[in-house]
Each structure stands twice: as structure tokens, then as C-alpha cells.
N, C-alpha and C positions, 0 to 999 in steps of 0.2 A: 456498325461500330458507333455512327454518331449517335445511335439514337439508345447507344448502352451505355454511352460513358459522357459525362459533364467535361467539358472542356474549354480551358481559360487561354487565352493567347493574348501577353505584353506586349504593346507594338508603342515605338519611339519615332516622330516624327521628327527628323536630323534636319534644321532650317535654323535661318535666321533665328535673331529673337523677337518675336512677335511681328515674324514676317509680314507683308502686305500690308501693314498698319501705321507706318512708320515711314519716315521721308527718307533715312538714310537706312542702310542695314550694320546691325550691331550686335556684336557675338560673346557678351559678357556671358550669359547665360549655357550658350552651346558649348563652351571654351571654361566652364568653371571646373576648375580641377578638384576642390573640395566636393563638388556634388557628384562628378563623374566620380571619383573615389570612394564614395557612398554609395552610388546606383552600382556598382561592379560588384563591391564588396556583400552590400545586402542582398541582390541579384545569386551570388555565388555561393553563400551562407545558404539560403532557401532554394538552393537549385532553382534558378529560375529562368526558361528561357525567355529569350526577347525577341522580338523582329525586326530590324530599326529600318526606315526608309528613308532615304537620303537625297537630299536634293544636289543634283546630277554636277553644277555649278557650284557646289561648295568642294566638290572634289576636285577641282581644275584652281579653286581660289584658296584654299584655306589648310596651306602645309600641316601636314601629318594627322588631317583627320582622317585619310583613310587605314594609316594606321592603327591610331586609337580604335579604328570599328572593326578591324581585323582582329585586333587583339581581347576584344570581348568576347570572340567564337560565334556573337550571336548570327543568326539568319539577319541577309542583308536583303533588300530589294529597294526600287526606286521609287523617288517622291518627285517624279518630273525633272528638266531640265532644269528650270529658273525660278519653279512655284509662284508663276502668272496665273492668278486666279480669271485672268480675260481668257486665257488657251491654255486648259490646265492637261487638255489630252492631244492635241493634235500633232499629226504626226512628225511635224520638227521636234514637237518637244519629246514625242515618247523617243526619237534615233537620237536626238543631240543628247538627251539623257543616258542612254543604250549603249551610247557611244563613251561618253565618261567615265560611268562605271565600268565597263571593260577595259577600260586604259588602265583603271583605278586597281578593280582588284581580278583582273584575267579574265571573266568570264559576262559574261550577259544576264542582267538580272530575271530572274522567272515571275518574279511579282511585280505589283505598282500602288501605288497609293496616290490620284490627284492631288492637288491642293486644294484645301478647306475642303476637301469630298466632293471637286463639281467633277464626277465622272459623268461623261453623255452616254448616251448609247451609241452614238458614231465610236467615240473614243474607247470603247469596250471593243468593240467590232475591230476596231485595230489593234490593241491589245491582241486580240486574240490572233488577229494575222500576222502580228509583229513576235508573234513565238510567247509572248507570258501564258505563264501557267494558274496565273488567280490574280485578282484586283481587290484590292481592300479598303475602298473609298464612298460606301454608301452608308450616307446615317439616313435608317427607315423611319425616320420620322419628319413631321414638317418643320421646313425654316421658312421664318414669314417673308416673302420679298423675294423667295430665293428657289425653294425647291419644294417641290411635296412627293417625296416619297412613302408615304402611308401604304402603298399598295406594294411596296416590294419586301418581299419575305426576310423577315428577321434573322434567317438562318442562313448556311452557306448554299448557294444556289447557283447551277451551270446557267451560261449563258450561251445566247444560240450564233448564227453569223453576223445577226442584223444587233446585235450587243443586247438582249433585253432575255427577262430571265424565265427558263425553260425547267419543269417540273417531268420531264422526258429525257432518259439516260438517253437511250436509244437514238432520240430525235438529236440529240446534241454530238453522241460520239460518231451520226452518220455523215454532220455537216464537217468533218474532221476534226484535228487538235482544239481538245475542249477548255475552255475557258472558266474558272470559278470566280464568281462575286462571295466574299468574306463577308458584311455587314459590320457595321460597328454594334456594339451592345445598347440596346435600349432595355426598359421596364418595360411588362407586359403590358399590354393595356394602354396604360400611358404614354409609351414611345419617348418617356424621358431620357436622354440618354446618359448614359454611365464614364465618365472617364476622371482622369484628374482633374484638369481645367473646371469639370462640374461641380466634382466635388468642394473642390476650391472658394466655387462661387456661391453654391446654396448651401455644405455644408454636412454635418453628420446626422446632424437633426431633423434631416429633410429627409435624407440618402439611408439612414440606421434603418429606420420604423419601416422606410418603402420597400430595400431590398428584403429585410426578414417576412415583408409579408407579401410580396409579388416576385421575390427571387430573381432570375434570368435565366432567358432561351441555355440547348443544349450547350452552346458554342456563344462564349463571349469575348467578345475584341475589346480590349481596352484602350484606348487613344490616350498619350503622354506626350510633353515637350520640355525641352531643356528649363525654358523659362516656366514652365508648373512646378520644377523642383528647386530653383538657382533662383539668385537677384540677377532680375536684365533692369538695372538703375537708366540708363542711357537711353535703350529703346524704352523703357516707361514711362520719361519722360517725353517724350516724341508722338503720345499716343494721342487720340482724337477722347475728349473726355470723358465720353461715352464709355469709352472703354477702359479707360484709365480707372473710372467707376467699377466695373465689371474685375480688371485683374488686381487690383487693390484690394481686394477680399482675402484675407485669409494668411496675408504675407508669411512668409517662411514655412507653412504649413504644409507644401507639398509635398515632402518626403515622407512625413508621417500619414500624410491621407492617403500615399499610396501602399505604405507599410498595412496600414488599416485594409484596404481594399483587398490584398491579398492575401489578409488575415481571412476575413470575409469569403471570398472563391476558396479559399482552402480548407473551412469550415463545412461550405456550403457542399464539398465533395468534390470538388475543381481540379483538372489533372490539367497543369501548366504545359502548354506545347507552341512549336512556333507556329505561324499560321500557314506556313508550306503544309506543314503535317497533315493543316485540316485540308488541305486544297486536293494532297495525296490521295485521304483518306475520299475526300466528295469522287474526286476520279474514277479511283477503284471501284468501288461501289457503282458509279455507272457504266464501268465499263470501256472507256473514252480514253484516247493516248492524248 
């Protein structure tokens, strides 16, 4: 199935605004109701679904967002407990997360998203003991200082006990309940990655010429935040300059470059699904509960 049909997955990182970067935490951005009004309405105009992942502490802090996320239909899963990028998977955070979300909306989430993507292989390996059914926190390409993942497969890929990823249905569905790694979308080749925040920052200019001439993998994830489409004035200001540099690009532009983007996947032959679907679909296919 993946390998016959192109498949696009919206996934919203529900946090702070500009989480981890910032002295205090401030929610103009997550809380903007002009923008939330526009993502719903353009989202439901273009059938689109979404995946949103939520950080586990905003559902305990921040009245009637679990509401609002109910009320979109979209696929829910979680974004850690506190989105500590120091212990973005260990296993307080995956239960104290596990644990709010179930308070929140009845049931236990089947997916996870780290924060900024630092999933370990420990923290995959418990994931997968802790019952989720796929993780959606590798970007396959290098971050300097940070990670190099060049060597992990750009596509959706089971992972085994010890968290690290397995190209063996077999081998994976005999260690039991199977685990799926989602990736984030990169460019071939290049491993640049694809999301709003990127776009934001380099641009169409950058982004037009590279996807029509290197495209993207079967299966692409697309990474979004409240603050890629909203003004967060308060956390912007707050920010370390570097990055103040970095998200000053492009101001107001994030609804239209993500309009653009899934002009783009739906051009390209991209059938919109959540990312459970693909996790489903990786399952099936190997054969693994």
C-alpha cells in the first residue's frame, strides 16, 4: 500500500509558544482564535486531516484546550508531559503524559511525538512497552551539536525492543507489540527538511525549485506550530537573538505557506491521512499486533 500510493500527514505540535526558548511560557499564539478559526475552517474546506500532539501539561493548565482539540475530530497523540527537551522520553514523562491525556480525553494515547525530536532509543523501547502504537519524532537528517540521524530511514520503519529500527516484519512482530517510527519529511538527497517553521525561514525560493525537482519520500510528515501561523509578540520578545533572527522571517506568512505547501502535496498526488493511518497501514503489512 505504501509503496502505491503518495501519502501526506499534517501533524500540529500543541505547546507553548516557542516553547523551551523563553524564560517564562506564553500562549498568545496557541490561544489565537483568529488563527485557530482559519486552521479549522481551511483544514475542513480541503478535507484535511490533522494529527495534533499535545503536550500532556497543557491539559492539566490551560481550560478548555482539550476541548477545542476534541472538537476538531482530529487524531490526538502526545507531545510528552512538560516538553523538557533535558528528558524528552523517560519514562515519568511518557506515564505523567499518559496519565493526562487520559484524564483529558478518556483514553490513552497510541502515539508520541518528543520534544524538538530528541527521541533516544531507550525512550522508543519504552514507548513501545508503554503500549504506543508509532512515534513521530525523527528528523533524518543532521542537527549540528545535536544529533545525526543521516542513517535512519526516511520512511516509516518498525522498531525492534532495544528502540532502533528494523527492516524485518517478522523479526519485529516476534519481539511482540510492534512499534512504528513516522520520520519527519526531508528532501532527497539533501535531508533538508520540509515543514512550516522552514519554510518560513528560507522561503519559496529556496523550497519551489527544490521540491518540483527532488519531490519527497512515499510518506511525508509535515511539522506545524501555533506560533508558524499566529503572532506570539510576548514569547518573541523573550527570545535569545539568534533566534529572534531565525523566527522574524517571514512574519504573518504562515498560513499562506502552509496553504502553499498543501497546494504543492496535492499537486504532487498526495492523499492526506493522519499519521495513525500510516502506522496502521506499516503494521499490517508486517504483520505485528
Amino acid at each position: 500500500m505504501l509503496n502505491q500510493t503518495r501519502i501526506a500527514c499534517l501533524t500540529l505540535d500543541v505547546e507553548a509558544d516557542h516553547h523551551d526558548l523563553t524564560r517564562q511560557r506564553h500562549y498568545e499564539a496557541l490561544e489565537h482564535e483568529p488563527t485557530w478559526q482559519w486552521l479549522t475552517e481551511f483544514s475542513a474546506s480541503r478535507g484535511l486531516p490533522w494529527t495534533a500532539f499535545v503536550v500532556g501539561e497543557l491539559l492539566e493548565t490551560r481550560p478548555g484546550l482539550s476541548d477545542r482539540l476534541m472538537a476538531t475530530g482530529w487524531e490526538l497523540g502526545l507531545h510528552s508531559y512538560s516538553h523538557d527537551p533535558r528528558r524528552p522520553d523517560t519514562l515519568e514523562e511518557i506515564r505523567r503524559g499518559k496519565a493526562a491525556f487520559r484524564a483529558a480525553f478518556g483514553h490513552d494515547p497510541v502515539g508520541y511525538r518528543a520534544p524538538l525530536g530528541r527521541i533516544t532509543s531507550a525512550g522508543l523501547a519504552r514507548l513501545r512497552a508503554e503500549g504506543f502504537q508509532y512515534d513521530a519524532s525523527v528528523f533524518p537528517t543532521w542537527h549540528p551539536g545535536k544529533a545525526n540521524r543521516l542513517a535512519w530511514p526516511t520512511r516509516p520503519t518498525l522498531v525492534d525492543a532495544a528502540g532502533h529500527p528494523v527492516l524485518d516484519g517478522a523479526q519485529a512482530a516476534a519481539e511482540g507489540p510492534c512499534l512504528v517510527e513516522i520520520p519527519f519529511a526531508v528532501l532527497p538527497r539533501l535531508r533538508l527538511i520540509v515543514s512550516v517553521s522552514f519554510l518560513r525561514l528560507l522561503g519559496l525560493g529556496v523550497y519551489g525549485p527544490l521540491l518540483d525537482r527532488l519531490g519527497l519520500g512515499p510518506v511525508a510528515v509535515i511539522d506545524c506550530h501555533m506560533h508558524d501561523l499566529a503572532p506570539a509578540p510576548s514569547a518573541f520578545a523573550q527570545l535569545p537573538r539568534f533566534w529572534q533572527g531565525v523566527y522574524s522571517r517571514r512574519p504573518g506568512e504562515g498560513p499562506a505557506l502552509l496553504a502553499w505547501l498543501v497546494d504543492w502535496l496535492a499537486a504532487a498526488g498526495y492523499q492526506f491521512r493522519a499519521v495513525g493511518e500510516v502506522a496502521a497501514l506499516v503494521r499490517q503489512e508486517a504483520g505485528c499486533g
